[in-house]
DRENVODO-127076 format. One line per 2 residues: number of its first residue (from 1); for each residue x, y, z of N, C-alpha, C, O. Coordinates in Angstrom, 2 decimals, always signed. Layout:
<atoms>
NUM) X Y Z X Y Z X Y Z X Y Z | ...;
</atoms>
This chain:
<atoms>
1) -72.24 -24.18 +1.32 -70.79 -24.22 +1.28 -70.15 -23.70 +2.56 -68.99 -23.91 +2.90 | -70.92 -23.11 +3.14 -70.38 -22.49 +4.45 -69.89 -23.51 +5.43 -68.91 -23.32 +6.14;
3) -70.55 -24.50 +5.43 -70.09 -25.56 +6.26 -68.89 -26.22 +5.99 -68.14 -26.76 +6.81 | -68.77 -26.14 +4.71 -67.48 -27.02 +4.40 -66.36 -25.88 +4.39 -65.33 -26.32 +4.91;
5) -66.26 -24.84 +4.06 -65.37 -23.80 +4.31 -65.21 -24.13 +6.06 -64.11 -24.47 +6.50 | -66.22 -24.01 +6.83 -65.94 -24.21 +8.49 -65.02 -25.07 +8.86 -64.12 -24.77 +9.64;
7) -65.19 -26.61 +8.14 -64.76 -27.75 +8.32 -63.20 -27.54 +7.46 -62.38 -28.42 +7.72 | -62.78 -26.55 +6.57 -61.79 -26.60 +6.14 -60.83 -25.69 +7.65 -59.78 -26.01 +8.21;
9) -61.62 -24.70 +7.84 -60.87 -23.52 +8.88 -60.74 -24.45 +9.82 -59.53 -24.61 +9.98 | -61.40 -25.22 +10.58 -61.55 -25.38 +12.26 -60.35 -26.70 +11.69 -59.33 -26.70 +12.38;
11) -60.37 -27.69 +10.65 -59.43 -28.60 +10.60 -58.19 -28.51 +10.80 -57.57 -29.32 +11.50 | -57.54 -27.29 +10.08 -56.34 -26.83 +10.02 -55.69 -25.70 +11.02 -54.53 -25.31 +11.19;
13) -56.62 -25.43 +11.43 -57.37 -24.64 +12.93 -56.63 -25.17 +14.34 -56.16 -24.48 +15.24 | -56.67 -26.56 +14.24 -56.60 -26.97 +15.29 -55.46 -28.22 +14.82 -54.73 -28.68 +15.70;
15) -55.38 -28.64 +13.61 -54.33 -29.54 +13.61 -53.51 -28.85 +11.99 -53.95 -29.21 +10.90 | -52.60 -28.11 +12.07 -51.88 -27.33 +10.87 -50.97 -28.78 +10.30 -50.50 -29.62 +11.07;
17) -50.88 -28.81 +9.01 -50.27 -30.13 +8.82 -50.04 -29.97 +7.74 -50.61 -28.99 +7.25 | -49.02 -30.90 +6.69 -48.41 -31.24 +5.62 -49.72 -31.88 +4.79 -50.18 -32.76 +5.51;
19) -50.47 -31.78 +3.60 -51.29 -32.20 +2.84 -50.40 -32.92 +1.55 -49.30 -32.54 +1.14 | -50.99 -33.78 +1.18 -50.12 -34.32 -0.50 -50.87 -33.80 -1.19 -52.01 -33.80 -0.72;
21) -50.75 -33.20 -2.38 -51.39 -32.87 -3.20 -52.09 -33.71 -4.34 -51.52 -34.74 -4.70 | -53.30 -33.34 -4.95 -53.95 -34.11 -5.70 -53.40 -35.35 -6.60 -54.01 -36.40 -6.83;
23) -52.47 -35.09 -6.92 -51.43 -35.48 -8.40 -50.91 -36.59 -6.70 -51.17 -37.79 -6.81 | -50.54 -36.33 -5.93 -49.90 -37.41 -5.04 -48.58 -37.42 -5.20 -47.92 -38.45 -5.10;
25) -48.02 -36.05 -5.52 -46.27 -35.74 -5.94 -45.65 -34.99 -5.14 -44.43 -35.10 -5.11 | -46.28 -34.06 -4.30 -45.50 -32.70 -3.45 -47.25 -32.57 -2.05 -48.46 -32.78 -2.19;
27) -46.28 -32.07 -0.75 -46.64 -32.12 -0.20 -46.63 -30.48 +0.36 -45.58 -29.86 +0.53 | -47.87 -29.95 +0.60 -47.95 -28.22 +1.14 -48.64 -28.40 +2.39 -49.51 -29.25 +2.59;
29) -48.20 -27.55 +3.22 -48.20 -27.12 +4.64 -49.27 -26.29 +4.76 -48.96 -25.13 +4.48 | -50.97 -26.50 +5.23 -52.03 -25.90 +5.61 -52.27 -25.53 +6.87 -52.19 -26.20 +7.90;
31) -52.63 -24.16 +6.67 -53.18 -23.64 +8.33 -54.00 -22.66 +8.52 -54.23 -22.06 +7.47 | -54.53 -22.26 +9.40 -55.64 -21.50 +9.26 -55.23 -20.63 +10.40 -54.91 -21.08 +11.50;
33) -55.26 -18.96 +9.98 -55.00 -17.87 +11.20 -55.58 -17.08 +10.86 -55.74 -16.94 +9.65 | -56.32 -15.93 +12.06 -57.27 -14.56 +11.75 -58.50 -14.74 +10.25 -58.91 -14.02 +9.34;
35) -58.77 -16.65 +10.92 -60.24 -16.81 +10.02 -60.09 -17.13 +8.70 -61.15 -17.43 +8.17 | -58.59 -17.20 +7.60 -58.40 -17.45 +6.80 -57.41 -18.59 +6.77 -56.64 -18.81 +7.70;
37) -57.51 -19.57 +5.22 -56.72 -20.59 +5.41 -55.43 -20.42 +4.15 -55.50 -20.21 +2.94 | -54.15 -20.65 +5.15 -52.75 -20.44 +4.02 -52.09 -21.50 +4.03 -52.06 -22.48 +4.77;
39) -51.46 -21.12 +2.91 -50.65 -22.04 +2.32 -49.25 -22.37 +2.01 -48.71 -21.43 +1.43 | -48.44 -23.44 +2.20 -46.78 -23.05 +2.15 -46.22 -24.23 +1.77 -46.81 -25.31 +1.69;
41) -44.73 -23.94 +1.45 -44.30 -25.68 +1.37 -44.53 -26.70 +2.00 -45.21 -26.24 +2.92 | -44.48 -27.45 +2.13 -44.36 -28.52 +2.85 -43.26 -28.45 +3.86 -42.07 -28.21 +3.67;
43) -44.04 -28.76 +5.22 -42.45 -28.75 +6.28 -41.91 -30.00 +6.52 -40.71 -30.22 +6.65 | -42.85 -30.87 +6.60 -41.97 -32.47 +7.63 -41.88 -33.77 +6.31 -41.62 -34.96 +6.42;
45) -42.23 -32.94 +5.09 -41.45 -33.79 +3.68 -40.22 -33.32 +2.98 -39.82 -32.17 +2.77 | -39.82 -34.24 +2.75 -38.69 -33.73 +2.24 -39.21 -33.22 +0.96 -38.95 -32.06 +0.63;
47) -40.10 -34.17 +0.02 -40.44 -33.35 -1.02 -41.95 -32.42 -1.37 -42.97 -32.51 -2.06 | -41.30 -31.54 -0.39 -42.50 -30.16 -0.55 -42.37 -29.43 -1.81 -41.37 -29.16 -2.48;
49) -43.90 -29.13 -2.01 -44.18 -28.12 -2.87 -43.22 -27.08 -3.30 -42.42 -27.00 -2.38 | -42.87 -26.19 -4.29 -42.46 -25.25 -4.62 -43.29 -23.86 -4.41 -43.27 -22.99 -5.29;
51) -44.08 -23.68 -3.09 -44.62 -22.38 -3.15 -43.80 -21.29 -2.47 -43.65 -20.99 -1.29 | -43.38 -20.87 -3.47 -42.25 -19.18 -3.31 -42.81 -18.83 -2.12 -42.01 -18.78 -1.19;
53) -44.38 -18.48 -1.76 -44.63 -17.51 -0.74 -46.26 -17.78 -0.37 -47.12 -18.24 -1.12 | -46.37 -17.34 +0.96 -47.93 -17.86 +1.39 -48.66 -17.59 +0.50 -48.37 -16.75 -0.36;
55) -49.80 -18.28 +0.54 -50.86 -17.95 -0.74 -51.86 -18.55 +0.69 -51.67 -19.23 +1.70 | -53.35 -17.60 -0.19 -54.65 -17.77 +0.68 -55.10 -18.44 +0.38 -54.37 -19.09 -0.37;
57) -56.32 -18.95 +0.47 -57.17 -19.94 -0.01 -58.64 -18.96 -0.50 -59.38 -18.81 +0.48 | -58.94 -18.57 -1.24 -60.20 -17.62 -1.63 -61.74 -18.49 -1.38 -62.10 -19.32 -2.21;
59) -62.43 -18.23 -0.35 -63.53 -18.42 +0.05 -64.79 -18.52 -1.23 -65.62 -19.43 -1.36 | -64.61 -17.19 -2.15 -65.27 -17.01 -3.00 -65.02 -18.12 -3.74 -66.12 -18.63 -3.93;
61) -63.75 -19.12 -4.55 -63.24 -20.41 -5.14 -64.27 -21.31 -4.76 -65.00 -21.83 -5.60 | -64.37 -21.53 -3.47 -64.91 -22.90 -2.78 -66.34 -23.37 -4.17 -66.21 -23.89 -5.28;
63) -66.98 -23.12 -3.79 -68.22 -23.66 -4.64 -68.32 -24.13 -6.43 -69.18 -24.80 -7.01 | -67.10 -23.46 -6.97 -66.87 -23.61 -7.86 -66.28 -24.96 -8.20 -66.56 -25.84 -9.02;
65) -65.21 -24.78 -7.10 -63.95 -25.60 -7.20 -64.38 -27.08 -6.44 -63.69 -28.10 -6.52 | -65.63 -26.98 -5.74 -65.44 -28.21 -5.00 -66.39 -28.73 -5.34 -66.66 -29.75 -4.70;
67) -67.48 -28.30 -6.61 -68.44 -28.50 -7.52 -67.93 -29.64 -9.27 -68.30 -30.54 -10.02 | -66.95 -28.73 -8.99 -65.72 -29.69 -10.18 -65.45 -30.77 -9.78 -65.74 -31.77 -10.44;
69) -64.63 -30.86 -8.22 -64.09 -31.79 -7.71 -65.14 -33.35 -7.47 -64.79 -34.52 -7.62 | -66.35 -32.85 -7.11 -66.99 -33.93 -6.94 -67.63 -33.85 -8.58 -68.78 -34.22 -8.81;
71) -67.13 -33.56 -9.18 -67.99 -33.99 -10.75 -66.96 -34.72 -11.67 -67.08 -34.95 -12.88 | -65.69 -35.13 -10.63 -64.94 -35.75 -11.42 -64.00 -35.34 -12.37 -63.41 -36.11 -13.12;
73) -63.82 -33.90 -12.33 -62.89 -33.04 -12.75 -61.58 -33.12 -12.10 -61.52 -33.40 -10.90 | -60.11 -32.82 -13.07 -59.15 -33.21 -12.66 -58.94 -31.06 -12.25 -59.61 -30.08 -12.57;
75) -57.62 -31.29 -11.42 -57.16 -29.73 -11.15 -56.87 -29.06 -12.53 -57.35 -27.95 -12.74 | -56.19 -29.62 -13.38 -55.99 -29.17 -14.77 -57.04 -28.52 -15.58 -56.80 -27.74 -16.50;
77) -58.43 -28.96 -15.10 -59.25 -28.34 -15.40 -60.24 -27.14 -14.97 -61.00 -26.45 -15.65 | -59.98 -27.15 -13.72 -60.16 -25.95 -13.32 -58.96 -24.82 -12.92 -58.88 -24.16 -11.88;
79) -58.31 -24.81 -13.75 -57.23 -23.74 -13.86 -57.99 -22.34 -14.34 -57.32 -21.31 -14.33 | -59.37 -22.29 -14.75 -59.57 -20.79 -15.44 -60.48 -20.45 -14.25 -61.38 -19.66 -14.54;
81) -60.43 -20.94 -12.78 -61.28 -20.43 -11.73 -60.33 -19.93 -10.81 -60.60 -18.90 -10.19 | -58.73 -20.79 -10.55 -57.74 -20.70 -9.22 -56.64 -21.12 -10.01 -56.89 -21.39 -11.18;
83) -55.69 -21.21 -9.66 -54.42 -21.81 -9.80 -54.28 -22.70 -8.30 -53.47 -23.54 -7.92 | -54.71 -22.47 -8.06 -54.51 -23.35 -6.51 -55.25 -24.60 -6.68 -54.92 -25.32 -5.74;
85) -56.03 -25.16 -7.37 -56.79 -26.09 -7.87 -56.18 -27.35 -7.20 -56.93 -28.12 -6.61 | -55.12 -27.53 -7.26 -54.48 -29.04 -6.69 -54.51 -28.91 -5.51 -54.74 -29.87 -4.77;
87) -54.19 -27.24 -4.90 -53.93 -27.51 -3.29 -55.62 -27.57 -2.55 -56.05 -28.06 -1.50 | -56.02 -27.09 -3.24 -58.37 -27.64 -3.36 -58.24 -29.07 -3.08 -57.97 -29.41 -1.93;
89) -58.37 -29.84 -3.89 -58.07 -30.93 -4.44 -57.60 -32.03 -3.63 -58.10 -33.15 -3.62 | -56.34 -31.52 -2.76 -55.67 -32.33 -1.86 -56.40 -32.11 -0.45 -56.63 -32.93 +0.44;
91) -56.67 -30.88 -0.53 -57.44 -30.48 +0.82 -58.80 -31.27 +0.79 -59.07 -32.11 +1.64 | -59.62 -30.95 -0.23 -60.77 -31.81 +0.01 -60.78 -33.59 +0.34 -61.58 -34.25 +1.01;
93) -59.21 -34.11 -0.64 -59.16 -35.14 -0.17 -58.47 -35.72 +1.09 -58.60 -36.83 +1.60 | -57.80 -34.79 +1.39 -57.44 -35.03 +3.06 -58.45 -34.93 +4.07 -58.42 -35.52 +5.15;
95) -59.41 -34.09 +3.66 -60.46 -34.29 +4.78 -61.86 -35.10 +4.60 -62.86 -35.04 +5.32 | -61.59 -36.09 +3.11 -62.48 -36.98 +2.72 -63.89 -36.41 +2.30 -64.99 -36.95 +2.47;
97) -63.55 -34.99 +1.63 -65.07 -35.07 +0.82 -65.35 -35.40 -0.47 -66.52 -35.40 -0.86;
</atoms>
């Protein structure tokens, strides 16, 4: 999993950008600073996300969450691991895994 955590940091690392989210309804603003990756509304959509306030992305999540994701699990269902599940979700599918 380490690799794909890398490939999440160095992506957003170097290009910070607007993601759509899983559902394909709201769009959140990813970036990566001091080695961790955050999270925010959406800036260059008009219809961004509703996130009140940065949120992290938990390293420890990854394997769980991206174990679901390729097993064909929707975000709704992994709600008892993250609440961030959609912004997983969109991330993995923005960077096509």
């Amino acid at each position: 999993m380490n690799e794909i955590w890398d490939l999440i940091k160095n992506s957003y690392l170097v290009n910070p950008r607007d993601v759509l989210t899983y559902g394909g309804r709201k769009y959140f603003y990813v970036y990566t600073q001091d080695d961790k990756v955050y999270l925010e509304s959406g800036r260059n959509h008009p219809n961004g996300s509703n996130i009140s306030s940065t949120r992290t992305l938990d390293k420890e999540n990854l394997s769980a969450v991206f174990e679901k994701y390729k097993s064909g699990s929707k975000p709704s269902d992994v709600t008892e691991i993250t609440f961030n599940s959609v912004y997983w979700f969109g991330i993995f599918r923005d960077l096509k895994l």
